[in-house]
C-alpha positions in Angstrom: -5.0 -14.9 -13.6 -7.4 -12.6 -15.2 -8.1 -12.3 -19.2 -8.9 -8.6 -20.2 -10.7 -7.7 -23.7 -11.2 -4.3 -24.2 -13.9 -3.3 -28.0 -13.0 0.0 -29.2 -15.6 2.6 -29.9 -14.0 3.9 -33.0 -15.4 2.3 -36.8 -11.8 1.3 -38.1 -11.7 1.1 -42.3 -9.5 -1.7 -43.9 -7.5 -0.8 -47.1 -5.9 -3.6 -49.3 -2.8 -2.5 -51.4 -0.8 -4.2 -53.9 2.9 -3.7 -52.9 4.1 -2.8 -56.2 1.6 -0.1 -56.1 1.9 1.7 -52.7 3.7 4.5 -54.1 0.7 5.8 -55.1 -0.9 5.6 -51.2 2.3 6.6 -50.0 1.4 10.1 -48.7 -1.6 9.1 -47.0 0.5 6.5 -45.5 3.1 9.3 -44.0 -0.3 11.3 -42.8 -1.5 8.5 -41.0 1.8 8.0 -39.2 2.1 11.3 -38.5 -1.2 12.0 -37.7 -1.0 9.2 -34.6 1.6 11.3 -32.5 0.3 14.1 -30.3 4.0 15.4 -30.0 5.0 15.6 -33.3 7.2 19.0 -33.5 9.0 18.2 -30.7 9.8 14.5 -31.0 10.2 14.7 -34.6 13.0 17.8 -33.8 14.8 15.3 -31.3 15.1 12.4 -33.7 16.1 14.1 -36.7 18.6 16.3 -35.3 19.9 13.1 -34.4 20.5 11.5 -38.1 19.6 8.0 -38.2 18.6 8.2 -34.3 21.0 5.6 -33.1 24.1 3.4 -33.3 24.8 0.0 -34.8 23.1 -3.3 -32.7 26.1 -5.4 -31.1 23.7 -8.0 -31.6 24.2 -10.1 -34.6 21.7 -12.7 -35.2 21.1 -14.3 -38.7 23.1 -11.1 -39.8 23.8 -13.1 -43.2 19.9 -13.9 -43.7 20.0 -11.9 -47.0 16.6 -10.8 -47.1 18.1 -7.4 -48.3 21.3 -6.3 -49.5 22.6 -2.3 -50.4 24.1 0.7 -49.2 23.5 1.1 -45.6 23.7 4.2 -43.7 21.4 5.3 -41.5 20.0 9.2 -43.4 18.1 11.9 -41.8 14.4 11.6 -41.8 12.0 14.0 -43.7 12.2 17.8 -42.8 8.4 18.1 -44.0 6.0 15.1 -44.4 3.8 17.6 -46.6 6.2 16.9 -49.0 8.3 14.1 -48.8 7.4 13.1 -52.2 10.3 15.2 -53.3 13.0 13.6 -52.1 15.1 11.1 -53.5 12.5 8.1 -53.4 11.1 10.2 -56.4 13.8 8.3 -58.5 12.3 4.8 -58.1 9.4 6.2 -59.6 8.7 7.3 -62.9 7.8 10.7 -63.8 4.3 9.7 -64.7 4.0 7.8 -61.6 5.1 11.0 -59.7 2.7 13.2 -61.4 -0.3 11.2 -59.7 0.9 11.1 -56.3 -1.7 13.0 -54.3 -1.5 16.0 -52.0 -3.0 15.5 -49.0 -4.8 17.5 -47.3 -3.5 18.1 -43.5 -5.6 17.2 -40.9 -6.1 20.5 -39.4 -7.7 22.0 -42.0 -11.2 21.9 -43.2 -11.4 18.4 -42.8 -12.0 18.6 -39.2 -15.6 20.3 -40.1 -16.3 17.1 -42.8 -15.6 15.0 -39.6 -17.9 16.7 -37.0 -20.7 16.4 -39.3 -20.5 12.9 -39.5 -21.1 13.0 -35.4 -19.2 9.6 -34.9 -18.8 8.4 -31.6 -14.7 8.5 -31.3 -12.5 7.5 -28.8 -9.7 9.9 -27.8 -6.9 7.4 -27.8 -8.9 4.9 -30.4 -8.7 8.1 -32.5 -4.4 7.3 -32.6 -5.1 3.4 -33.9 -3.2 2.4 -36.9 -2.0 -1.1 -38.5 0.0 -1.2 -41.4 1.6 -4.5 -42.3 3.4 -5.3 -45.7 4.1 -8.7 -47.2 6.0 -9.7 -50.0 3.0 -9.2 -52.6 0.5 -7.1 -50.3 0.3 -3.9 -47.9 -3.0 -3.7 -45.7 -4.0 -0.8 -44.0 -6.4 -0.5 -40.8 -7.2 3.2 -39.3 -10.3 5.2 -38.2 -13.1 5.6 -40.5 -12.6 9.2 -39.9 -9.4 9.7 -41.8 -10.1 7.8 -44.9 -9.8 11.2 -46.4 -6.3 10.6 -46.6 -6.5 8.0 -49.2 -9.6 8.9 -51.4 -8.1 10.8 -54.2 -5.2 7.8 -54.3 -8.4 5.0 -54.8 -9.8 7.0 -57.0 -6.6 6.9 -59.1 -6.2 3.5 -58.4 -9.4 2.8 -59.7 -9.3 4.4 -62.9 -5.7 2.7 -63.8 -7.2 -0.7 -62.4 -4.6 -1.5 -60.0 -6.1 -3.8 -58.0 -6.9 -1.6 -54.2 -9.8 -2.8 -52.1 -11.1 -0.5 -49.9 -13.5 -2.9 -48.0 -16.6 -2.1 -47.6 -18.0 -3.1 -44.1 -17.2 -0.7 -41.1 -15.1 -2.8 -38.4 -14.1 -2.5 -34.4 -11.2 -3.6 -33.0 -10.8 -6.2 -30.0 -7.7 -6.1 -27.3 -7.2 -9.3 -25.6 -4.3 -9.2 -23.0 -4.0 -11.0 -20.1 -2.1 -12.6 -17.6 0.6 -15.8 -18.2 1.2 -17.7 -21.5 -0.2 -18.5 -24.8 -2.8 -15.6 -25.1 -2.8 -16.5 -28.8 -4.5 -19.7 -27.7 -7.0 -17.5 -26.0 -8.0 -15.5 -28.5 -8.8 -18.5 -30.3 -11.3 -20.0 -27.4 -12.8 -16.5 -27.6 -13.8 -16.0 -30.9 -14.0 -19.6 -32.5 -18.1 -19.3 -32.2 -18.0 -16.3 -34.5 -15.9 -17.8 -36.8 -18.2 -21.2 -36.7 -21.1 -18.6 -37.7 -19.0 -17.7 -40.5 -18.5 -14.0 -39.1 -15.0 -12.4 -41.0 -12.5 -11.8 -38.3 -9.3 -10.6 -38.8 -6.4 -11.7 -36.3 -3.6 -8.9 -35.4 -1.0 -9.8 -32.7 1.4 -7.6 -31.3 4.2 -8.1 -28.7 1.5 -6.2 -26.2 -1.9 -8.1 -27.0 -3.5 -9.6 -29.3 -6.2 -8.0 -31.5 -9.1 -9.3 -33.1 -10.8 -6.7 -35.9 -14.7 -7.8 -36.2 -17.2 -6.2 -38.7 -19.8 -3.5 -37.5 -22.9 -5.7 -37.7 -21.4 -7.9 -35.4 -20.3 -6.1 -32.2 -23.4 -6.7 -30.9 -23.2 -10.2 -31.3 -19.4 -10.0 -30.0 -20.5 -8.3 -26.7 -23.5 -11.4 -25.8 -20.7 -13.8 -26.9 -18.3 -11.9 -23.9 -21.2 -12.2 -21.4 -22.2 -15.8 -22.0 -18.7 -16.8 -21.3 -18.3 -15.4 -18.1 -16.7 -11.8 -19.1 -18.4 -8.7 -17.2 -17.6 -5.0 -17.9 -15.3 -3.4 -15.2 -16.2 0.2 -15.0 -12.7 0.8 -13.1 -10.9 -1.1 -16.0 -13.1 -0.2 -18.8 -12.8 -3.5 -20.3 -14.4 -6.9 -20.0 -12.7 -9.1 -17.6 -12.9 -12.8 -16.7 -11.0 -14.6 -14.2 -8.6 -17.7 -15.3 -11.2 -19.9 -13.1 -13.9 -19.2 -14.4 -13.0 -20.4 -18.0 -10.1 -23.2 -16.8 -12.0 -26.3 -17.9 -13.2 -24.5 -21.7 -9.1 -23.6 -22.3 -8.1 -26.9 -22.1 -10.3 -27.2 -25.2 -9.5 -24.7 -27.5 -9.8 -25.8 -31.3 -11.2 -28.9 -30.1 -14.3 -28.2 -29.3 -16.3 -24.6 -28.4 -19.4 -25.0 -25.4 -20.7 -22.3 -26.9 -20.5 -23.1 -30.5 -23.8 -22.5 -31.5 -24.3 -19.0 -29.4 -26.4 -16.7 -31.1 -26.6 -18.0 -34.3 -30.5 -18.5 -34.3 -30.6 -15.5 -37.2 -28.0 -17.2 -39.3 -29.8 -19.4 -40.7 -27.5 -20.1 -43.4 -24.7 -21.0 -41.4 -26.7 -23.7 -39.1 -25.7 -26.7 -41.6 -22.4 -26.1 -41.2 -22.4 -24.4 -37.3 -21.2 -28.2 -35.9 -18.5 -29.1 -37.9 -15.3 -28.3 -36.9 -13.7 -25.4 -37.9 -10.0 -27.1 -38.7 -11.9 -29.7 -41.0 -13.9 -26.9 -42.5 -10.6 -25.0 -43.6 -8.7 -27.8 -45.0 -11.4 -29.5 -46.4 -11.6 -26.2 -48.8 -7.9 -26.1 -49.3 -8.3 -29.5 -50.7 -11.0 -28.4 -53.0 -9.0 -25.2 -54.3 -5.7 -27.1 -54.3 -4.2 -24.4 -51.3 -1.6 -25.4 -49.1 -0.5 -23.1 -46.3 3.2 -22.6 -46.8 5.8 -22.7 -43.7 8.8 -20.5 -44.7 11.9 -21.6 -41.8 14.4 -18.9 -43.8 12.5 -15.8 -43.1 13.0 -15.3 -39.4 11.2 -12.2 -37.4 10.6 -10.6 -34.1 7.7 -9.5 -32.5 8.5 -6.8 -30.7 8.2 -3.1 -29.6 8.9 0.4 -28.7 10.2 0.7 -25.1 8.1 3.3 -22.6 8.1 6.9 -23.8 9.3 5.5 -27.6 6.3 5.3 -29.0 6.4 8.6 -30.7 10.0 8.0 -31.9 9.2 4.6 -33.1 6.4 5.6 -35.3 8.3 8.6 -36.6 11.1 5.8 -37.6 8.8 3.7 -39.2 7.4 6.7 -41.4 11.2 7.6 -41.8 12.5 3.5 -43.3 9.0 3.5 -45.4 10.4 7.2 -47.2 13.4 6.1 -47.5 13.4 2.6 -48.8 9.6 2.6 -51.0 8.6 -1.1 -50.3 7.5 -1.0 -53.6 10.7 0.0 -55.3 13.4 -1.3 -52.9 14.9 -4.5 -52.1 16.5 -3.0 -49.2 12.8 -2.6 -47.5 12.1 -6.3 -45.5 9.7 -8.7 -46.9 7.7 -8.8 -43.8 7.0 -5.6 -41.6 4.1 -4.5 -39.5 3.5 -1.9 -36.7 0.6 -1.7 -34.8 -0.4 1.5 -32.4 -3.4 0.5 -30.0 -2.6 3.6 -27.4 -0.3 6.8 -27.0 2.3 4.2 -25.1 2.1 1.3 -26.5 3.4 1.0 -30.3 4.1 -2.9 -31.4 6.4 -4.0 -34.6 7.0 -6.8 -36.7 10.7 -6.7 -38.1 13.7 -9.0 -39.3 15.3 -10.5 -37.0 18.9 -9.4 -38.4 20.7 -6.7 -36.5 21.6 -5.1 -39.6 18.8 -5.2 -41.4 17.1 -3.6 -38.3 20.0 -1.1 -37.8 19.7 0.1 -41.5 15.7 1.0 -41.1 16.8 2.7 -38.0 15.5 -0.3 -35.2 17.9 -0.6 -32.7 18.1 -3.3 -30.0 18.3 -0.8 -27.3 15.3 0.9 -28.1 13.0 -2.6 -28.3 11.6 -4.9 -25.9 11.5 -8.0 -25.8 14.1 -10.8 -26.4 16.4 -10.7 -29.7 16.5 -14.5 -29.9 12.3 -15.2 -29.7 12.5 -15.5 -33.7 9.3 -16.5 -35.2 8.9 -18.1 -38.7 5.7 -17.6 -41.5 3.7 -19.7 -42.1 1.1 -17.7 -45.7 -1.9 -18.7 -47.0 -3.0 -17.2 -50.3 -6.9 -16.6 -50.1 -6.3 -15.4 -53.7 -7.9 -19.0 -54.8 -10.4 -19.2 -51.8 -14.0 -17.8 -52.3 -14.8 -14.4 -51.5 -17.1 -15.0 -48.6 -14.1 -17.6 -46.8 -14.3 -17.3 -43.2 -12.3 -18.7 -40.1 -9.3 -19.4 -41.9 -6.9 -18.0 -39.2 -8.7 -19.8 -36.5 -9.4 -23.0 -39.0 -5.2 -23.6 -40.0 -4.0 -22.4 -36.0 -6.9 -25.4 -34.8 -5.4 -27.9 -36.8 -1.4 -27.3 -35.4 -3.0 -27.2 -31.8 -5.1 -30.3 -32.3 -2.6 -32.2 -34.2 0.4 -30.9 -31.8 -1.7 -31.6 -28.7 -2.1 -35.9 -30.5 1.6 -35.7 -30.6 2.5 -34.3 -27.1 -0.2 -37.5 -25.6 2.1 -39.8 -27.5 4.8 -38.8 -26.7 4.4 -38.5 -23.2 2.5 -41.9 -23.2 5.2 -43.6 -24.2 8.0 -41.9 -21.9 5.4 -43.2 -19.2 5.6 -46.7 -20.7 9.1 -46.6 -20.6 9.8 -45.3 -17.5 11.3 -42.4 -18.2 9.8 -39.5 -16.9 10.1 -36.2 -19.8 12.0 -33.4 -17.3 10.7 -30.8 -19.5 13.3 -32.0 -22.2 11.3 -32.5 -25.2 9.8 -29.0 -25.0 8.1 -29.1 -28.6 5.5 -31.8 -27.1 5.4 -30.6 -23.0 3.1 -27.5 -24.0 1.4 -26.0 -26.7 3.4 -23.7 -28.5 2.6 -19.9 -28.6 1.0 -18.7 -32.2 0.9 -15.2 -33.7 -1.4 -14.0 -36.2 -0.9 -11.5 -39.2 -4.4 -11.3 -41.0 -3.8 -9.4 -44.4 -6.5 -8.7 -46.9 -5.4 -11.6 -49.5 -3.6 -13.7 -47.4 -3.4 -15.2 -44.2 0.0 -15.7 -41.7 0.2 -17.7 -38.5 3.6 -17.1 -36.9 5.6 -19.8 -35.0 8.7 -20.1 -32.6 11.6 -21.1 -35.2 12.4 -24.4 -32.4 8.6 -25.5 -33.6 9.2 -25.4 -37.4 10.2 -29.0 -38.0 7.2 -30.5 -36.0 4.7 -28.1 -37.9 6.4 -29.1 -41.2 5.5 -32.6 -40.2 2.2 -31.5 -39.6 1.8 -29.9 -42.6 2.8 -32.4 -45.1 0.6 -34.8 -43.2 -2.2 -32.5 -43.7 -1.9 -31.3 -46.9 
């Protein structure tokens, strides 16, 4: 089995957003949606000639989670992104608020000259990323450099009434890990737990396709000698770094435990060498001890990670832009605590949604349109860096360690005594056979690792015990 990890080429920009105030970013938000679909007129025609684009699910898990209550209905979409600020989401506003919403320019205009002067090496289909992922108190943004355009005026604004937007400042790249078999989210951990010893900021994305890893500018380099010191070499035909499961067998069984490569190019960070050997779990909790933060496990809000079938993409976006018109997550309660979609290539379009069939339904998700399997629910688990330091790094990587180290001592005991008594396991006790799949979610001010829901009362245990 083969891991793949393909770096962009195209600078990505990272936008932080209070959710009460993404009305103001909201039409550079419906730009940026739009902007990612090469087929607009014609897929945009199909799906809104349609209404809500779909029938109820016949699915009806946690249908009673009441995460959101209201009026269903499925709508039409909007007949003119230009100026979808005129429809009826204009109530939840006031008329202030509406006043300041900014106009933005469409990206075929003049804009296109401002972006061939800056001469930036872009990729085609790198040109179509986007990540937009909301929280209960947070909305963060991730898109090409190039069209930051569409939300200057609205940080400008932002700036001057002191709501609290970060734009930040660093340039970053994105990394696709996918590969073959189970637990790539343990993977991406091997792979980038010597940057986050050498205190680089990483931010981890995953999505039902692959999971991403964002790294700053100044450190791509750094990224690409880390690739090629542990056995990854650049496939022409694939255009991508690949590594075969052989290769790095031995260094997998270790993951959060211990990194061979720990100390890999770090010789220019000096101020990171004092602290380059300690491990990164103890690092991360040893500051949540000193700032009084406890990562929070939240078994009531159950999610999906999931995704737009082949030849959906288009629609799916389109949908999103459609439920984020609709129901303003800053304004309504019928919009879901926790959303995210990610689009890493024309095809493949990833989501992050409620697992309720209704609540789905109502933002115009339908079961028949996703992959993946209704009952793989996930649960939170937040971290609010709002109390760590600014320059915090590894935090992902340092709370995801401890579960694997810590579920890893209990799946040796438990095992160790079935041996003692006899009784062999048969694959029953399935929380301690293997270690359990992890997603990531890395906001701006806060930090989610996902879990199966059958794993929440072991990492609960963990949790206490560690907090």
């Amino acid at each position: 089995m083969n891991t793949q990890v393909q770096l962009s080429s195209t600078k990505i920009s990272i936008l932080s957003i209070p959710r009460e105030n993404y009305w103001l970013f909201s039409n550079g938000i419906q730009r940026l949606l739009h902007n990612s679909i090469e087929t607009f007129d014609s897929v945009s025609e199909e799906l809104f000639s349609n209404g809500s684009g779909g029938s109820s699910d016949d699915d009806d898990e946690d249908d009673d989670e009441n995460e959101f209550e209201g009026n269903g209905g499925g709508g039409g979409g909007v007949s003119d992104v230009s100026d979808w600020s005129a429809s009826s989401k204009k109530d939840s506003l006031t008329e202030s608020q509406v006043s300041l919403i900014p106009q933005v320019p469409s990206a075929t205009n003049g804009n296109h000259e401002k972006r061939d002067e800056e001469n930036e090496e872009v990729d085609v289909e790198d040109e179509k990323f986007f990540h937009l992922a909301l929280t209960p108190d947070e909305c963060t943004l991730m898109f090409p450099t190039i069209f930051l355009y569409f939300f200057k005026e609205a940080i400008e604004i932002s700036q001057k009434l002191n709501y609290n937007v970060k734009l930040l400042e660093d340039n970053f790249y994105f990394l696709q890990v996918a590969g073959d078999g189970l637990n790539v989210g343990k993977r991406v951990l091997e792979l980038t737990e010597p940057l986050s010893k050498a205190g680089i900021s990483l931010f981890f994305l995953s999505s039902y396709f692959s999971d991403i890893v964002v790294i700053p500018e100044q450190a791509k380099d750094k990224v690409i000698k880390l690739l090629e010191e542990k056995g990854y070499s650049f496939s022409n035909i694939a255009g991508s770094y690949i590594v075969s499961q052989d290769l790095r067998q031995d260094s997998s069984q270790n993951v959060g435990l211990e990194s061979t490569d720990a100390n890999a190019d770090t010789d220019n960070d000096t101020d990171n060498k004092d602290n380059i050997d300690e491990d990164l779990d103890v690092k991360t909790f040893n500051l949540f001890k000193r700032v009084n933060v406890k990562p929070k496990i939240f078994p009531g809000i159950k999610l999906l990670l999931t995704g737009a079938r082949s030849r959906e993409a288009s629609k799916t976006v389109i949908t999103a832009a459609n439920a984020l018109s609709k129901y303003p997550p800053n304004a309504s309660a019928e919009f879901p605590k926790y959303f995210a979609i990610t689009k890493t290539s024309p095809q493949e379009v990833a989501l992050l949604l409620p697992c309720s069939s209704r609540q789905r339904s109502r933002l115009g998700f339908y079961s028949k349109n996703l992959v993946g399997s209704t009952s793989d629910i996930i649960i939170p688990i937040t971290i609010d860096l709002f109390k760590l330091p600014v320059d915090s790094k590894g935090i992902v990587a340092g709370v995801a360690s401890r579960l694997i180290k810590e579920e890893t001592k209990i799946s040796e005991q438990t095992n160790n005594n079935n041996n003692n008594n006899n009784n062999n396991n048969n694959g029953k006790n399935t929380e301690t056979d293997t270690i359990f799949e992890m997603s990531y979610l890395s906001m701006a001010r806060s930090s989610i690792v996902m879990i199966p829901r059958e794993n929440a009362e072991i990492v609960s245990k963990i949790l206490r015990q560690n907090g």
